[in-house]
C-alpha positions, 0 to 999 in steps of 0.5 A: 713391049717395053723393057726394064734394064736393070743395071748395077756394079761388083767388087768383090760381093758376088754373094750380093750380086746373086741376090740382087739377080734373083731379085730382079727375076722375081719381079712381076711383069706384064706378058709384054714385058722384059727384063734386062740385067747388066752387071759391071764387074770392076776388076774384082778377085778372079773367083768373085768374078768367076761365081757370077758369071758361073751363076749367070751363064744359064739366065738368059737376061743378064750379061757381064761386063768385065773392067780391067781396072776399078773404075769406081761407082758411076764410071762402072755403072756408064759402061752398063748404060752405055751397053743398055743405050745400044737397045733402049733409052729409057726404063733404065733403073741403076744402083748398087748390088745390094739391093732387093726390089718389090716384087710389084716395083716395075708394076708400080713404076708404070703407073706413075704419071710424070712429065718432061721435067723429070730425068731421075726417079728416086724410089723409097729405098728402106734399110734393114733396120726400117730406115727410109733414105729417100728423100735424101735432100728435099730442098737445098742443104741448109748454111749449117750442114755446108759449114759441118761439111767443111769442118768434117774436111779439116781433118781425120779428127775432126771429122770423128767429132762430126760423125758422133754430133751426126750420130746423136743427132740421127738418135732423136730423129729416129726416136721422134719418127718412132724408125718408121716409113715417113707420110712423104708422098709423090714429090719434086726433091733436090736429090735421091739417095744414090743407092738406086736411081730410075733414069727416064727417057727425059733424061737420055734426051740430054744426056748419054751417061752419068757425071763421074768425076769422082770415084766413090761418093758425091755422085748424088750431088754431081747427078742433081746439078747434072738435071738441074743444070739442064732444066731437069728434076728428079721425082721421089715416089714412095709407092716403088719399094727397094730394100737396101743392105747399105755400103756393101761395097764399101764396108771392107775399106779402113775408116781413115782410108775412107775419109780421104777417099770422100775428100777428094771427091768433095773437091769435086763436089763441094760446089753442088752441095 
């Protein structure tokens, strides 16, 4: 019997949790198989926590880890893994809650062939307009997106004039792929879209969590150098679908609140880009 934890983090959007509870039941599995789901609430409004764990308290599969305070993306997500660790070390798939999987992504999932080399599986993660993110980073970030990186970082009005170039720039490639799921096949990425992530056992081999140096944003970067640094690589397969409502947790904070929120992980970070 093999069994799939599915691991994600609340603040304050039970309504995204509820869903992404129902979606994770209603993926298909073999006779053998089950289904595990951790749902780290990070210190949300007593009556977001208390929806949740309202609507979970009948589902035998799901258990609630509450945290006294906000720990941010992937610290919330190492107290679910630390739980999954204590019955399973591999099958381990993490993200945020806002997410809606195919029904065929564990069928899927098992039949991908991969070797000792790949800790991370970055799945075709699609947006509601169409939008694929993964593969987030194919190769290495190119001398000019770091330069535009640290322009963006000189300050809040700069990083305005950055976003509008970026935005432009989105404009013609999605005119140019017609908004439509790439030709990508099976292949070996630099980094995967942090949204959702399957942890192999390869990489529990190594490790026991994941890099949470920063609160919010510039996990993907610190997760690559955490495999890679250990002669480790993630693999983005096309064939396991998951549709994203994208920054569900995060749409309630201020632009500019924001901005320095990413600056200071990219103190972090920056050195992994």
């Amino acid at each position: 019997m093999s069994t799939f934890t599915f691991i994600a983090v609340n603040y304050n959007n039970s309504h995204f949790t509820i869903d992404y509870i129902n979606s994770v039941n209603n993926i298909i599995i073999d006779k053998e198989d089950e289904v595990r789901i951790i749902i780290v609430d990070n210190a949300s409004k007593r009556q977001d926590l208390m929806e949740v764990k309202k609507y979970s308290e009948n589902i035998g599969n799901v258990s609630i880890i509450e945290s006294e305070v906000n720990l941010g993306y992937f610290k919330g997500l190492n107290l679910g893994i630390a739980e999954a660790l204590k019955k399973n070390r591999k099958n381990i798939i993490i993200g945020n809650n806002d997410l809606a999987f195919d029904e065929n992504f564990i069928k899927k999932y098992k039949k991908i062939n991969y070797d000792k080399k790949v800790m991370v599986i970055a799945p075709n993660i699609i947006t509601r307009d169409g939008r694929q993110q993964n593969p987030h980073v194919v190769d290495r970030v190119s001398e000019f997106e770091k330069f535009k990186t640290k322009i963006y970082f000189i300050n809040y009005y700069f990083a305005q004039l950055v976003r509008i170039f970026n935005k432009q720039v989105r404009k013609l490639i999605k005119q140019n792929r017609e908004n439509k799921t790439n030709n990508y096949g099976q292949m070996i990425i630099k980094r995967g879209i942090g949204a959702c992530y399957i942890l192999t056992e390869n990489f529990f081999e190594k490790f026991n969590k994941l890099d949470d140096r920063v609160f919010m944003w510039g996990e993907e970067a610190l997760l690559s150098n955490q495999v890679e640094s250990n002669g480790g690589c993630t693999l983005y397969d096309p064939t396991i679908i998951v549709h994203h409502h994208e920054s569900a947790s995060v749409n309630s904070i201020q632009s500019k609140q924001r901005y320095y929120m990413v600056k200071n992980s990219y103190k972090i970070y920056k050195d992994y880009i």
